[in-house]
N, C-alpha and C positions, 0 to 999 in steps of 0.2 A: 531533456532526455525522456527515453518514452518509458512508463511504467506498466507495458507491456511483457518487458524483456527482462528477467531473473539477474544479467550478468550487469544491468545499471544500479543496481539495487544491494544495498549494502547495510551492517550496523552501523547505526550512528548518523546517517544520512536524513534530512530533512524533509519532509514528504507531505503533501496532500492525501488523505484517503478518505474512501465512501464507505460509512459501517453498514451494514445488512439492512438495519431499521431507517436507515437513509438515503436506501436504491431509487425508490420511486423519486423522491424531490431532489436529490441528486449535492444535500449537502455534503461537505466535504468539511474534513477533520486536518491538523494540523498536527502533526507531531513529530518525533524521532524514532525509528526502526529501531526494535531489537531483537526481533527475530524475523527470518522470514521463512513462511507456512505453503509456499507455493514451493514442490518440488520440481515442475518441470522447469526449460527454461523459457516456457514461452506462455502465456494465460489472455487471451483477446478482451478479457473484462477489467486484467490486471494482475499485479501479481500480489497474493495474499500476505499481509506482515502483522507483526504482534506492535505497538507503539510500547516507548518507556511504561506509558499511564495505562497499558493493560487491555487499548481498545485494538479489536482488531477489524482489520479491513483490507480493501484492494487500492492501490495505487495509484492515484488519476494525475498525480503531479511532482514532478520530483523539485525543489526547492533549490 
């Protein structure tokens, strides 16, 4: 699923994301959604989420 689009993205869903301090080398975090920070429905870099553990980021993989 693409972690482009608001309406694949949900609480409690399993996800890949890239924090801010991890743009350039393009590590990717691993966690569970439980908010998500992107109002529109659509973000080309991602869509922004809060994880359980408090990191937040954009979307690169949905799990």
């Amino acid at each position: 699923m693409d972690g482009k689009k608001r309406a694949n993205i949900r609480s409690g869903l399993s996800v890949k994301i890239v924090l801010k301090q991890d743009q350039r080398s393009g590590t990717l975090t691993e966690g569970i959604v439980r908010d998500i920070l992107t109002s529109s429905p659509t973000h080309p870099h991602g869509i922004k989420v809060r994880l359980m553990d408090g990191n937040v980021g954009r979307v690169k993989e949905i799990l």
